[in-house]
PDB file with SEQRES, HELIX, SHEET and CRYST1 records, atoms N, CA, C and O in Angstrom:
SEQRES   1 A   55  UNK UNK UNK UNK UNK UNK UNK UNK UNK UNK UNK UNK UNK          
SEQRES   2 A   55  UNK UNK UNK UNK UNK UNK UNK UNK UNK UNK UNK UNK UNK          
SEQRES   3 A   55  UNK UNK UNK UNK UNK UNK UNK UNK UNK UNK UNK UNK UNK          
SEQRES   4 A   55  UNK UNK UNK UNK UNK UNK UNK UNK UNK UNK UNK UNK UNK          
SEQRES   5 A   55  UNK UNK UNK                                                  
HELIX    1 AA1 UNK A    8  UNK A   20  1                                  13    
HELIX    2 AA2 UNK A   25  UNK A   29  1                                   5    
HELIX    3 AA3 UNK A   33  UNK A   45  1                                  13    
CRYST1    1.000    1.000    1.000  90.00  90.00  90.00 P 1           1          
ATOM      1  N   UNK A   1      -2.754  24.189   5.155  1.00  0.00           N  
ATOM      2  CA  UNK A   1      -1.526  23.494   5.404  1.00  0.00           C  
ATOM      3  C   UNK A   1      -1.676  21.990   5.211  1.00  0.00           C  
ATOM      4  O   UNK A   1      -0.719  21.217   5.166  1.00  0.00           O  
ATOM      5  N   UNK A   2      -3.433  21.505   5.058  1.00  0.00           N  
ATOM      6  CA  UNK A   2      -3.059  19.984   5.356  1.00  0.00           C  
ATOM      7  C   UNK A   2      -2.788  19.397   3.757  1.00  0.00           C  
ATOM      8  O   UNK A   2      -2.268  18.295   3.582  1.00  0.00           O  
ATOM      9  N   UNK A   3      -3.186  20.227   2.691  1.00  0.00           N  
ATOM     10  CA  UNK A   3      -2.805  19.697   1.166  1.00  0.00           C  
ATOM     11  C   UNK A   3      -1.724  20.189   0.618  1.00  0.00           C  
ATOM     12  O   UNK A   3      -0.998  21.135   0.922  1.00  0.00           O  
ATOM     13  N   UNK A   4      -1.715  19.548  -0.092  1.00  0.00           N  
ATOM     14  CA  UNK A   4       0.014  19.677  -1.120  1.00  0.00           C  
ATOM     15  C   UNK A   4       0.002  20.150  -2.251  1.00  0.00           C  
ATOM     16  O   UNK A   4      -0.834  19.695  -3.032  1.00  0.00           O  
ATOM     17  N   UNK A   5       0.872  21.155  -2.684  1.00  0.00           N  
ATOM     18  CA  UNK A   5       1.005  21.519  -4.034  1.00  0.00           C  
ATOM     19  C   UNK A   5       1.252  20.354  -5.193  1.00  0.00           C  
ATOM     20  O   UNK A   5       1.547  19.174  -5.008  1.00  0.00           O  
ATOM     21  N   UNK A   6       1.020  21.112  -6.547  1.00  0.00           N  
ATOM     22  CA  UNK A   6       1.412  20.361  -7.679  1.00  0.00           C  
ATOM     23  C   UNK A   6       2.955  19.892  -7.274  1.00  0.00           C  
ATOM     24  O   UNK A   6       3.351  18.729  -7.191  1.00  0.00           O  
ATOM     25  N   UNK A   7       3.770  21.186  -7.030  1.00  0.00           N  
ATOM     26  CA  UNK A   7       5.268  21.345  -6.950  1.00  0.00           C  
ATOM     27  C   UNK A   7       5.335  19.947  -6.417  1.00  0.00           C  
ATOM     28  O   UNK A   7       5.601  18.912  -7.028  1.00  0.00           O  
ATOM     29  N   UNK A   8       4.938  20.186  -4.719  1.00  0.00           N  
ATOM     30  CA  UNK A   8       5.103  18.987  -3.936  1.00  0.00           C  
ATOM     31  C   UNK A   8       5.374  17.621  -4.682  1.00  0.00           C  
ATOM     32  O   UNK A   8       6.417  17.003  -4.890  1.00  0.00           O  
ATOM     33  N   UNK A   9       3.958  17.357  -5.032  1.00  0.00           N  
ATOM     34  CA  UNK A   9       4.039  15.980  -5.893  1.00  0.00           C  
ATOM     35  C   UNK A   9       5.120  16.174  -6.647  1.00  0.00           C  
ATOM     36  O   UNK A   9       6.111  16.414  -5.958  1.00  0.00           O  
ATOM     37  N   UNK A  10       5.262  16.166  -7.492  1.00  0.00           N  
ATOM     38  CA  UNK A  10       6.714  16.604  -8.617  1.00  0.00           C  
ATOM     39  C   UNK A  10       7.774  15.964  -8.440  1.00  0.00           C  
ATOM     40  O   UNK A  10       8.252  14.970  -8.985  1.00  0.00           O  
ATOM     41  N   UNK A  11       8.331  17.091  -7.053  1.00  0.00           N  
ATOM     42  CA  UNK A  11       9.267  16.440  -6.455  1.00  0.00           C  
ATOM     43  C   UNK A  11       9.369  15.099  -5.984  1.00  0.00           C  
ATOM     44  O   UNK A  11      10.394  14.488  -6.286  1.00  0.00           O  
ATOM     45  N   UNK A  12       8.205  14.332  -5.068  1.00  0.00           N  
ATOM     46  CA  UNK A  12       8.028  13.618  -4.372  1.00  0.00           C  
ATOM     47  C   UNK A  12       7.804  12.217  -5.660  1.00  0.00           C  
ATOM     48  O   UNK A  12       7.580  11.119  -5.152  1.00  0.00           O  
ATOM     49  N   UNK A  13       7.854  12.256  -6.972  1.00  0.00           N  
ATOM     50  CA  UNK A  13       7.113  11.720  -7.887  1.00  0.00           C  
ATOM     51  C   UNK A  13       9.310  11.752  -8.506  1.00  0.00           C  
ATOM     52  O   UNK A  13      10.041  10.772  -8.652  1.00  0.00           O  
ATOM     53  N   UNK A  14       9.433  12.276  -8.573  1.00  0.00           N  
ATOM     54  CA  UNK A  14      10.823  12.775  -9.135  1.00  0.00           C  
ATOM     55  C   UNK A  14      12.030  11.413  -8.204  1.00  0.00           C  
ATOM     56  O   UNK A  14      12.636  10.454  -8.683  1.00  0.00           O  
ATOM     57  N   UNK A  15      11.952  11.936  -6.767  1.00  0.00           N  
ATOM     58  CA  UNK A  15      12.750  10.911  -5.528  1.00  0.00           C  
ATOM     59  C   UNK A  15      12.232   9.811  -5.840  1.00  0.00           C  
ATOM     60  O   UNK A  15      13.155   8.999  -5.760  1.00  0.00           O  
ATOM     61  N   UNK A  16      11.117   9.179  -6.213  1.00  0.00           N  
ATOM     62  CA  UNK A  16      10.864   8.468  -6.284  1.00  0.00           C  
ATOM     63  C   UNK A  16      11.363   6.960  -6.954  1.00  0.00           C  
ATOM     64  O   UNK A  16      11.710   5.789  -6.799  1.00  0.00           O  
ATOM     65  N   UNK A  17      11.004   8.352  -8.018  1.00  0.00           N  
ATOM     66  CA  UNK A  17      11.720   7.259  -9.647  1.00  0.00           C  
ATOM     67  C   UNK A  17      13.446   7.216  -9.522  1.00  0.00           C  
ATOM     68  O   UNK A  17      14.044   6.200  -9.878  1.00  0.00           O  
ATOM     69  N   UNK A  18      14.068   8.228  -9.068  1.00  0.00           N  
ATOM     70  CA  UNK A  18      15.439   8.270  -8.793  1.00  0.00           C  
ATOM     71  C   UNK A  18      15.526   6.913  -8.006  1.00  0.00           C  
ATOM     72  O   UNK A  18      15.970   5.887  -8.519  1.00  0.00           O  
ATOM     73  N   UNK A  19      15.038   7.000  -6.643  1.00  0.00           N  
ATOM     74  CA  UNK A  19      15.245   5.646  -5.713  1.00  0.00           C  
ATOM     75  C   UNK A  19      15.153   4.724  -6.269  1.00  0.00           C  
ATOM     76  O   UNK A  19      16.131   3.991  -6.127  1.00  0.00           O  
ATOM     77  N   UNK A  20      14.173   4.247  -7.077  1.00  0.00           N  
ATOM     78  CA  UNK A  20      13.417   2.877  -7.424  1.00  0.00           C  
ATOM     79  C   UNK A  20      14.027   2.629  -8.720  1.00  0.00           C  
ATOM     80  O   UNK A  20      14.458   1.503  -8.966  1.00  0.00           O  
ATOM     81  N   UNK A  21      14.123   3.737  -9.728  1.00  0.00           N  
ATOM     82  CA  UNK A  21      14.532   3.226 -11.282  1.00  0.00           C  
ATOM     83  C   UNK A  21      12.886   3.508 -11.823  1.00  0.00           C  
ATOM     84  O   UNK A  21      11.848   3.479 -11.161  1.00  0.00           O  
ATOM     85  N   UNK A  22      13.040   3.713 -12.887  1.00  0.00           N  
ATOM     86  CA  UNK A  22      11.413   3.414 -14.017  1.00  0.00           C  
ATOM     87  C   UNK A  22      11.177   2.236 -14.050  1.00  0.00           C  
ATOM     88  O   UNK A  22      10.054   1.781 -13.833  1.00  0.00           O  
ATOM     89  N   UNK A  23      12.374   1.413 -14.377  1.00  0.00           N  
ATOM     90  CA  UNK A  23      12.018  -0.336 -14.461  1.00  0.00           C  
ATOM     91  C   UNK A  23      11.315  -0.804 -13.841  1.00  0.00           C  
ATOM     92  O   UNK A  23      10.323  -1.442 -14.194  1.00  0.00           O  
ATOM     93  N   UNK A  24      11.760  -0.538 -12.576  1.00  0.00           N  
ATOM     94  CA  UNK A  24      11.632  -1.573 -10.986  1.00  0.00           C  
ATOM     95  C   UNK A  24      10.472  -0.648 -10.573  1.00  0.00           C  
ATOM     96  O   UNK A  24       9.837  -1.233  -9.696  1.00  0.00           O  
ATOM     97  N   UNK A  25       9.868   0.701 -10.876  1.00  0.00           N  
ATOM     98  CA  UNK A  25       8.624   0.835 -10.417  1.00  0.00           C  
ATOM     99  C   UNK A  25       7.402  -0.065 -10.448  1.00  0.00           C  
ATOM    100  O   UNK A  25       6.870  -0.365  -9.378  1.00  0.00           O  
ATOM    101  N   UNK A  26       6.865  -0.568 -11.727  1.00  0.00           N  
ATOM    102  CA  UNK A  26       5.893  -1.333 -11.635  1.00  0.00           C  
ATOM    103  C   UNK A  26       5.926  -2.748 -11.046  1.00  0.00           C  
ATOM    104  O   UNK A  26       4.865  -3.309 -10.774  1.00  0.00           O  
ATOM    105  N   UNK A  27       7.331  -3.454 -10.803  1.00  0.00           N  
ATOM    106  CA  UNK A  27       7.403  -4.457  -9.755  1.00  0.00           C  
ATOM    107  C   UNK A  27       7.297  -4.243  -8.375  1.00  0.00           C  
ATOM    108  O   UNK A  27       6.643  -5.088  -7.764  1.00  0.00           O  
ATOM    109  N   UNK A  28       7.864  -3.156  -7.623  1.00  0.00           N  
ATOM    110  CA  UNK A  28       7.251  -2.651  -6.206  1.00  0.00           C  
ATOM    111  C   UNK A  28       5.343  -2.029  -6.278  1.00  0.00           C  
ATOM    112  O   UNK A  28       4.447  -1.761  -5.478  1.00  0.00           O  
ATOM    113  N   UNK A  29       5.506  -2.050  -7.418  1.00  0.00           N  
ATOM    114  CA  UNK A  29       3.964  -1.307  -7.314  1.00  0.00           C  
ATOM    115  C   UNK A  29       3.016  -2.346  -7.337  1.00  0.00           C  
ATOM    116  O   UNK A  29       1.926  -2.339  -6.765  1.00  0.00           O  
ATOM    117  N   UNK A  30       3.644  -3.512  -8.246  1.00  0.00           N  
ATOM    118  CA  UNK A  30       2.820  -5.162  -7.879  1.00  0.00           C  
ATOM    119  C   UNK A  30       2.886  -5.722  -7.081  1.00  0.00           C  
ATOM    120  O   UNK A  30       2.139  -6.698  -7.014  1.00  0.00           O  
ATOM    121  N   UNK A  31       3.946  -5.405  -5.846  1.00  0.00           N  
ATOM    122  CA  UNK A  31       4.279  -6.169  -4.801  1.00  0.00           C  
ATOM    123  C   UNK A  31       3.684  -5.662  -3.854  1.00  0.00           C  
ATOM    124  O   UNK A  31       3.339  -6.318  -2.870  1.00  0.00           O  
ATOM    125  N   UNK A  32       3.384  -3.926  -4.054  1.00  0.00           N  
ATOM    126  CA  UNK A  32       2.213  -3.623  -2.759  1.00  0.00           C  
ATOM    127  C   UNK A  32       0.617  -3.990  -3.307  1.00  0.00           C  
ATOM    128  O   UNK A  32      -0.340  -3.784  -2.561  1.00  0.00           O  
ATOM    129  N   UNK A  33       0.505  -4.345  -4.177  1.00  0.00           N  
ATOM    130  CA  UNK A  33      -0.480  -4.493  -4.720  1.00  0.00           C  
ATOM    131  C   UNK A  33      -0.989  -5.980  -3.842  1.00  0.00           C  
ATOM    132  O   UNK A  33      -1.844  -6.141  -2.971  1.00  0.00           O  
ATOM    133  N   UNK A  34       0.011  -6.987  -4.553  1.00  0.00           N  
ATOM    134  CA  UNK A  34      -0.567  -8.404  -3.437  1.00  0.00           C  
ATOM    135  C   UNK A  34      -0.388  -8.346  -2.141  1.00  0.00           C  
ATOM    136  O   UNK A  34      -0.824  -9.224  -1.396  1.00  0.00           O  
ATOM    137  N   UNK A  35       0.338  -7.204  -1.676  1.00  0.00           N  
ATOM    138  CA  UNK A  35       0.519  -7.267   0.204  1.00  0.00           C  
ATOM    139  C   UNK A  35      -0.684  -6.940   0.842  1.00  0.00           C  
ATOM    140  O   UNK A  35      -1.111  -7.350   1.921  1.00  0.00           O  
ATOM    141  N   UNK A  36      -1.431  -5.748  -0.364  1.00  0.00           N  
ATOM    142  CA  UNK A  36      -2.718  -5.466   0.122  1.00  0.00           C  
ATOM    143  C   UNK A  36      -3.856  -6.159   0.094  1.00  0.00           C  
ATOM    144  O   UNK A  36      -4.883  -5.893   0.719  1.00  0.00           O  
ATOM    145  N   UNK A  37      -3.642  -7.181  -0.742  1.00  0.00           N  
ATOM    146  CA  UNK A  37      -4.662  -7.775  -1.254  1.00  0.00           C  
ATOM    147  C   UNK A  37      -4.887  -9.034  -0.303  1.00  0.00           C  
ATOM    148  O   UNK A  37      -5.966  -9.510   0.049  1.00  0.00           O  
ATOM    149  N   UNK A  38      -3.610  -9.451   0.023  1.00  0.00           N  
ATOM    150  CA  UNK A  38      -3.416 -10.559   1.077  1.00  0.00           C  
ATOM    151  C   UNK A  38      -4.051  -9.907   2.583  1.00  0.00           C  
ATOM    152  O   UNK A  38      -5.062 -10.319   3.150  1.00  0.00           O  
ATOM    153  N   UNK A  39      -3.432  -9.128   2.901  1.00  0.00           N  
ATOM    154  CA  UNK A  39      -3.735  -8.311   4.225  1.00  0.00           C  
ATOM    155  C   UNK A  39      -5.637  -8.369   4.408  1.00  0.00           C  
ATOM    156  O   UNK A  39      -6.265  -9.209   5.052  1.00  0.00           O  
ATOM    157  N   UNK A  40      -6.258  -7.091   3.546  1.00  0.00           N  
ATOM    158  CA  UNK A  40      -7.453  -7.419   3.161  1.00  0.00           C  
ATOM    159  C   UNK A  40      -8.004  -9.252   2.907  1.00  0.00           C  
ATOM    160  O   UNK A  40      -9.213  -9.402   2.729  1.00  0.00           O  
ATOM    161  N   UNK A  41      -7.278 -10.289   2.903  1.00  0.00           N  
ATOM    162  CA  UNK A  41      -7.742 -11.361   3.139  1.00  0.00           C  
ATOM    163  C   UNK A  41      -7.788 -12.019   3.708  1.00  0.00           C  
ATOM    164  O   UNK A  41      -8.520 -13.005   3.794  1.00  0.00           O  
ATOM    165  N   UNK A  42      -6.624 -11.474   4.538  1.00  0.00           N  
ATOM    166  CA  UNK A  42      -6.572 -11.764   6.176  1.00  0.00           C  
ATOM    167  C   UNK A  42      -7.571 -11.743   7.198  1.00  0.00           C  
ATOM    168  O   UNK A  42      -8.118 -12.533   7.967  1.00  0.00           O  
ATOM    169  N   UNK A  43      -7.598 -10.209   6.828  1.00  0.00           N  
ATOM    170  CA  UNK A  43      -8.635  -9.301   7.917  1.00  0.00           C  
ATOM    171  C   UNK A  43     -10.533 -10.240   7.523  1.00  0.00           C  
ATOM    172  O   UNK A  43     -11.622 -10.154   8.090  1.00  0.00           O  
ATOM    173  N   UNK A  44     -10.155 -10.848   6.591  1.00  0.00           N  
ATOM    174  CA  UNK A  44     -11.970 -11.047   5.942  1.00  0.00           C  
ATOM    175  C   UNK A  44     -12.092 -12.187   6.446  1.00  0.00           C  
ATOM    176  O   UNK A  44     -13.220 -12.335   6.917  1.00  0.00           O  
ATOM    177  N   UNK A  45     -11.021 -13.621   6.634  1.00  0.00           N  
ATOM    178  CA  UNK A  45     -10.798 -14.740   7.003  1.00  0.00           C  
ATOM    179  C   UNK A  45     -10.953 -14.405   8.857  1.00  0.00           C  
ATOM    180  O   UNK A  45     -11.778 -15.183   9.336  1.00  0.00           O  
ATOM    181  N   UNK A  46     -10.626 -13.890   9.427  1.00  0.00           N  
ATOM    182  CA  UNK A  46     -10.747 -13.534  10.720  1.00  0.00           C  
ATOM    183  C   UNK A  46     -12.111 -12.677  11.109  1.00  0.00           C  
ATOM    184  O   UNK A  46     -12.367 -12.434  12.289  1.00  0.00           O  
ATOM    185  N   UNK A  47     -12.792 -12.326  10.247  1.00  0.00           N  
ATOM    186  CA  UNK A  47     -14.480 -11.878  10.664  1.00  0.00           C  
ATOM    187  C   UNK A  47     -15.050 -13.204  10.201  1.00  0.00           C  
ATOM    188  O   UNK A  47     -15.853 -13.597  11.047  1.00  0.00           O  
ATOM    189  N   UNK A  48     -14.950 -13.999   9.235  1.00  0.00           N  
ATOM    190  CA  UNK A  48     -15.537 -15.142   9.217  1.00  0.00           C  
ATOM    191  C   UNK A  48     -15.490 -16.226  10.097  1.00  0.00           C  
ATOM    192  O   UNK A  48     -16.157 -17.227   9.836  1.00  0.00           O  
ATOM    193  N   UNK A  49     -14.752 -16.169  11.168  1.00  0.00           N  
ATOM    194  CA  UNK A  49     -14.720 -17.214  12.446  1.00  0.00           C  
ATOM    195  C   UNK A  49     -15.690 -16.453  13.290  1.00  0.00           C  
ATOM    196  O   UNK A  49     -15.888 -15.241  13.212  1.00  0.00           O  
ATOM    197  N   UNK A  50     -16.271 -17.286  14.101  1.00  0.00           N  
ATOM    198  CA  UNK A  50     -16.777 -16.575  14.918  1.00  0.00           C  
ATOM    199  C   UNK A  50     -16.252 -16.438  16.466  1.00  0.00           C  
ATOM    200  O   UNK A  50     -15.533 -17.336  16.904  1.00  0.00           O  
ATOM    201  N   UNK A  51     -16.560 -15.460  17.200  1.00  0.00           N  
ATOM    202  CA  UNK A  51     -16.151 -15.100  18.740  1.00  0.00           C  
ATOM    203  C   UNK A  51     -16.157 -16.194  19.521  1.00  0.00           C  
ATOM    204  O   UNK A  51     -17.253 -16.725  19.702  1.00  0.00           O  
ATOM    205  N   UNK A  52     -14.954 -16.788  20.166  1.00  0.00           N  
ATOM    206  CA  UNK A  52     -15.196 -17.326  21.400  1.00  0.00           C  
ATOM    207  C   UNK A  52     -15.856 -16.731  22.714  1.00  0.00           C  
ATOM    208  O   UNK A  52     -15.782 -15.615  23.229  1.00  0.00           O  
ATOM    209  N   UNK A  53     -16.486 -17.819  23.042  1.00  0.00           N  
ATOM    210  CA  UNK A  53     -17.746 -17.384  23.688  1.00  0.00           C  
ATOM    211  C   UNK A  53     -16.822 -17.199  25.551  1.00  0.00           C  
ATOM    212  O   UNK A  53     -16.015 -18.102  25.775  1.00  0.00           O  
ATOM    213  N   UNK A  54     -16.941 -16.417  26.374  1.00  0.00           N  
ATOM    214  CA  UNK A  54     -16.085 -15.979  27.258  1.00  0.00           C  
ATOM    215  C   UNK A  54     -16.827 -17.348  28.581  1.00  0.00           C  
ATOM    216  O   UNK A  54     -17.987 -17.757  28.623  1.00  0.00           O  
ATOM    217  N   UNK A  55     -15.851 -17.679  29.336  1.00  0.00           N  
ATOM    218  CA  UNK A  55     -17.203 -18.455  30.447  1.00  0.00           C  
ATOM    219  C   UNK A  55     -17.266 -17.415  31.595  1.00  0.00           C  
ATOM    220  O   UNK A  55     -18.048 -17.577  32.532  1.00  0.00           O  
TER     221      UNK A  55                                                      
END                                                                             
């Protein structure tokens, strides 16, 4: 039950392009692209500080 058919995808690949357009896919697909990329640079900028020390 926890994997998905071909079918599945299909469909889910099908709503997709309906919602978004073909056009406008690869601009949402660049826009999660830098959200992730930012996020991940977030998270890397915040291990590079170090711990305040507690008194």
């Amino acid at each position: 039950m926890g994997s998905f058919s071909l079918m599945h995808w299909m469909v889910v690949l099908l709503l997709v392009l309906l919602l978004f357009g073909a056009g406008k896919l690869p601009s949402v697909m660049g826009d999660l692209a830098r959200g992730v990329k930012s996020f991940k640079a977030g998270l890397k900028d915040e291990d590079d500080t170090p711990p305040k020390a507690l008194h």
